[in-house]
C-alpha positions as CSV (number, residue, x, y, z in Angstrom):
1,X,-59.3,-8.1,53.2
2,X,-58.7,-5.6,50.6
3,X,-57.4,-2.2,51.0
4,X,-57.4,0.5,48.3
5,X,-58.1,4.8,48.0
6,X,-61.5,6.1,46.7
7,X,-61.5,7.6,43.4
8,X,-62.4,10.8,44.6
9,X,-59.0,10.9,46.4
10,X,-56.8,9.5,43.5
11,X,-59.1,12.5,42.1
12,X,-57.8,15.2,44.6
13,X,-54.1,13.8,45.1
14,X,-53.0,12.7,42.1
15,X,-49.3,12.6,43.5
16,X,-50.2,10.3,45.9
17,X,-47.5,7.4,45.9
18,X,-49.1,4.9,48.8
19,X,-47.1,1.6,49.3
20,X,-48.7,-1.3,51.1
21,X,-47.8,-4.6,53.0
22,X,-49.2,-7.4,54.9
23,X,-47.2,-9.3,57.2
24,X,-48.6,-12.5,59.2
25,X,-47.2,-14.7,61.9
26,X,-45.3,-11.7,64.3
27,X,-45.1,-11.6,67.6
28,X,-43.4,-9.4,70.2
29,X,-40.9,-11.4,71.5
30,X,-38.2,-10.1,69.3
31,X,-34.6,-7.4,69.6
32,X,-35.0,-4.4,67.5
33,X,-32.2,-2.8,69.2
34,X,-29.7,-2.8,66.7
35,X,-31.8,-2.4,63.5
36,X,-33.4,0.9,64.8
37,X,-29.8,2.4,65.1
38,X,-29.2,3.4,60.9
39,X,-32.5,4.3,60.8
40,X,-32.2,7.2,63.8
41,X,-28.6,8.2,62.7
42,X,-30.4,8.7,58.9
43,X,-32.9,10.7,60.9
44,X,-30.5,12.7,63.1
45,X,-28.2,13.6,60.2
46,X,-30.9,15.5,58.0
47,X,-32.2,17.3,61.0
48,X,-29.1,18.7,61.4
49,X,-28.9,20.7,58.5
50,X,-33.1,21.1,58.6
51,X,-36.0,20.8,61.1
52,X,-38.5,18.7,60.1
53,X,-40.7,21.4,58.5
54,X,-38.4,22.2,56.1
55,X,-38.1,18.6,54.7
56,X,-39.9,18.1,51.2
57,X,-41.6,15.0,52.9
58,X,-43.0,17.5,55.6
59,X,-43.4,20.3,53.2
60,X,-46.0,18.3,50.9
61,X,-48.0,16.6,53.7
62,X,-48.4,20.0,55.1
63,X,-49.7,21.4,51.8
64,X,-51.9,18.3,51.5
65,X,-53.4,19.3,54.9
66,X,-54.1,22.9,54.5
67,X,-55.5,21.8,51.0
68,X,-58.1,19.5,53.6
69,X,-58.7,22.8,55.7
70,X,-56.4,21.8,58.6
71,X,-53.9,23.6,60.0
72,X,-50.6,22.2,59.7
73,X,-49.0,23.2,62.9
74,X,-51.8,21.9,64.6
75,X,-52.7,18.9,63.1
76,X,-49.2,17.1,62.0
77,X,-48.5,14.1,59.6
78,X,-47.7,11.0,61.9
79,X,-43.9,11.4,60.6
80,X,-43.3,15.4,61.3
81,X,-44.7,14.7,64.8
82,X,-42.0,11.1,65.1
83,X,-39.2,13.6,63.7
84,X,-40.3,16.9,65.9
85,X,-40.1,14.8,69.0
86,X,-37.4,13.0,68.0
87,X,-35.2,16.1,67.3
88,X,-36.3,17.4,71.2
89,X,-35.3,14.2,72.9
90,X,-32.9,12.4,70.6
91,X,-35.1,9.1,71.0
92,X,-38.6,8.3,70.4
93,X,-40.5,6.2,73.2
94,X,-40.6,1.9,72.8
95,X,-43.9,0.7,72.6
96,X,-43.9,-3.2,70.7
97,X,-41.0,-4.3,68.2
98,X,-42.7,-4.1,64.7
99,X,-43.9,-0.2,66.5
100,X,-40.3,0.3,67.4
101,X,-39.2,-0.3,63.7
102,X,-42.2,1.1,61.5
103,X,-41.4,4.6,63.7
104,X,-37.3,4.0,63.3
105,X,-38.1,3.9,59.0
106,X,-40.6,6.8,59.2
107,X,-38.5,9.0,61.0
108,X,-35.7,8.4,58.5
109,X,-37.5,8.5,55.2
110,X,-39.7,11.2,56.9
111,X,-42.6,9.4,55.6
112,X,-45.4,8.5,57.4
113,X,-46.1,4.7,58.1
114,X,-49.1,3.1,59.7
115,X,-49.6,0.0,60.9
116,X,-53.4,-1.7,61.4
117,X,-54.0,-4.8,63.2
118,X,-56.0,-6.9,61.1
119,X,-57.6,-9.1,63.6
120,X,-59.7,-5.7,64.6
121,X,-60.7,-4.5,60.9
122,X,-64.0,-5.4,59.7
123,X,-63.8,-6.4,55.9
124,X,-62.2,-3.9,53.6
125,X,-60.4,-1.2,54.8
126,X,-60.7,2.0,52.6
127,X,-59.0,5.6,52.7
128,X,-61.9,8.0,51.6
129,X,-63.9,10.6,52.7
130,X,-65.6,10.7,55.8
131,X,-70.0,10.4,55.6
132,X,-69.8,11.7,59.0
133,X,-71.3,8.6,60.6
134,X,-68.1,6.6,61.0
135,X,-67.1,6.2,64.5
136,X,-63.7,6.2,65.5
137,X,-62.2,4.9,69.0
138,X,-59.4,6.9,70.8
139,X,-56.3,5.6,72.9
140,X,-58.2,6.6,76.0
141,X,-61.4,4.9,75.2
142,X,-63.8,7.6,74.0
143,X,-65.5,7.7,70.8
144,X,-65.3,10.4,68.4
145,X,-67.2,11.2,65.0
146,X,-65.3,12.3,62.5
147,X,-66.6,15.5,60.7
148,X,-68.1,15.1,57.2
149,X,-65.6,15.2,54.5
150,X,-62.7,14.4,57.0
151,X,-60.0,12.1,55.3
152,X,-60.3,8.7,56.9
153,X,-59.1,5.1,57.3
154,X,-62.6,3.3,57.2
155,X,-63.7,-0.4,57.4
156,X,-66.7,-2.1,56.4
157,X,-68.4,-1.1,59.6
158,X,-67.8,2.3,59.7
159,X,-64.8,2.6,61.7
160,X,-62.4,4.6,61.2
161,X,-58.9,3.7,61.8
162,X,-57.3,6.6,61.7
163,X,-58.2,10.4,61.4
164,X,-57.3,13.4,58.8
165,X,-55.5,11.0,57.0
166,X,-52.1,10.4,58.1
167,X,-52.5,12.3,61.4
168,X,-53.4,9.9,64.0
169,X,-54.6,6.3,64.0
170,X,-57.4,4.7,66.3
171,X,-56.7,2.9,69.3
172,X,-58.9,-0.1,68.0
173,X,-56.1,-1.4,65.4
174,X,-53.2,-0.4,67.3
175,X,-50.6,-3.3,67.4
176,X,-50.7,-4.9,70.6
177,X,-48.7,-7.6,72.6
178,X,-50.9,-10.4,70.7
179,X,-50.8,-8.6,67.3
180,X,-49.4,-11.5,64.7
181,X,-51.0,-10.1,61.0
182,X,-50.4,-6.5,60.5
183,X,-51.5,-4.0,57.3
184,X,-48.9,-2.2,57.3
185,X,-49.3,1.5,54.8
186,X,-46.6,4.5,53.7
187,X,-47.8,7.5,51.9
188,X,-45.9,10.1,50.6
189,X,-46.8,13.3,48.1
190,X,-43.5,14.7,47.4
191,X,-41.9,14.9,44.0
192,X,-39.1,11.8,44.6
193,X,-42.2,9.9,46.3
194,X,-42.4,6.8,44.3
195,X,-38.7,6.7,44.5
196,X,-38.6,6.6,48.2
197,X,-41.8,4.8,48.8
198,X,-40.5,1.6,46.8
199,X,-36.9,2.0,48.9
200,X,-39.1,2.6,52.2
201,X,-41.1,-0.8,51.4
202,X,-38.2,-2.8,50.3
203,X,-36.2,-1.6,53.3
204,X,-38.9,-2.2,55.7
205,X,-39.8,-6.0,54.3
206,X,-36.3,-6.9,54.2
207,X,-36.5,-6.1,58.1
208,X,-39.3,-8.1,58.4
209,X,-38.8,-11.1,57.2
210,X,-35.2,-11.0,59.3
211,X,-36.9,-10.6,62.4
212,X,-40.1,-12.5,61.8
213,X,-39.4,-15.3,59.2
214,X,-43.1,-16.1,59.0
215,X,-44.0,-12.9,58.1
216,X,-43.9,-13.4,54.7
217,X,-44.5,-9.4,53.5
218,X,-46.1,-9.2,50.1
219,X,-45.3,-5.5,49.1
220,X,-47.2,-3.4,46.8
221,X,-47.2,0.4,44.9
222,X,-50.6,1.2,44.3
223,X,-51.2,3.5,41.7
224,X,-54.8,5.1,40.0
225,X,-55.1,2.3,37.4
226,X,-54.1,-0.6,40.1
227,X,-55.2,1.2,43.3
228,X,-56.1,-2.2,45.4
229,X,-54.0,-4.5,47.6
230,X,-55.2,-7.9,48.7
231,X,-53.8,-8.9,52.0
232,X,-54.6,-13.0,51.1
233,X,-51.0,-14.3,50.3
């Protein structure tokens, strides 16, 4: 499978920094515990000298979504609405092990990360523009259309994995107790984003391949002149 940004985004967001990783052979039956601790002390010790709005990470998302015609503070990047709840409740809610860790990394490079199960994307997987016919599956079952011109996550088929970009993903791909080959992908706009991207990947596959040997993460910076990842080791 191949994953990669249309031109006309590259186009529209030319500060775009995405960074991309496949990871094969995981399973649930692994501790996070103790790695997700530096990552929510990183977290907890930059919101308390800033809520999450005020963060550069934040600040540029929220830009790139009122650029899209969304409301920021109603539609939020995955990693302002990690870091807002995490900042109410001083924990965020333990849903699988690679989940645990992906949200752990986000909420302390305030970036947003998703993660696809692969098993449940049809061919290529592209970020682009939305034709309006692409279907998109809920976690409560029902089907939605995005609207025309909507940034989306979409396979071969038409479905879209996840809505206004980096806002919320589809239940169809979501990581589940049987999950073993992920995509997993980090975008960021902000000035230090390539910076922080690379450090974000590194950290992330170095957690990986601790946890789940097999995994085997192959990480990649795409860029507008190599803007495609191949998930085949």
């Amino acid at each position: 499978m191949r994953f990669q940004h249309s031109a006309a985004l590259w186009r529209d967001f030319p500060e775009l920094v995405p960074g991309v990783l496949a990871a094969r052979g995981l399973n649930a039956g692994v501790s996070v515990d103790d790695r997700l601790v530096p990552y929510a002390e990183t977290a907890a010790k930059r919101l308390a000298t800033a809520t999450e709005s005020e963060l550069p990470e934040i600040q540029a998302w929220r830009r790139a979504f009122t650029r899209m015609g969304l409301k920021p503070t109603q539609y939020r990047c995955a990693s302002e609405s990690l870091l807002r709840r995490f900042r109410k409740e001083g924990a965020l809610p333990r849903l699988h092990p690679l989940i645990d860790l992906c949200n752990a990394v986000s909420i302390a490079y305030a970036i947003p990360v998703a993660v696809f199960d692969l098993s449940r994307v049809a061919g290529d997987l592209e970020v682009r523009y939305a034709t309006g016919e692409e279907t998109y599956l809920t976690f409560s079952g029902d089907d939605e259309h995005p609207a025309p011109g909507e940034v989306v996550f979409a396979d071969a088929e038409g479905r879209a994995h996840a809505r206004r970009w980096t806002n919320r993903q589809s239940g169809l791909s979501a990581v589940r107790p049987d999950t073993a080959d992920v995509l997993i992908v980090a975008e960021a706009l902000h000035e230090t984003a390539r910076a922080d991207v690379e450090s974000l990947m590194d950290a992330l596959a170095a957690e990986l391949t601790t946890l789940w040997p097999v995994a085997a993460p192959h990480p990649a910076i795409l860029t507008p002149s190599a803007p495609r990842f191949d998930t085949t080791p």
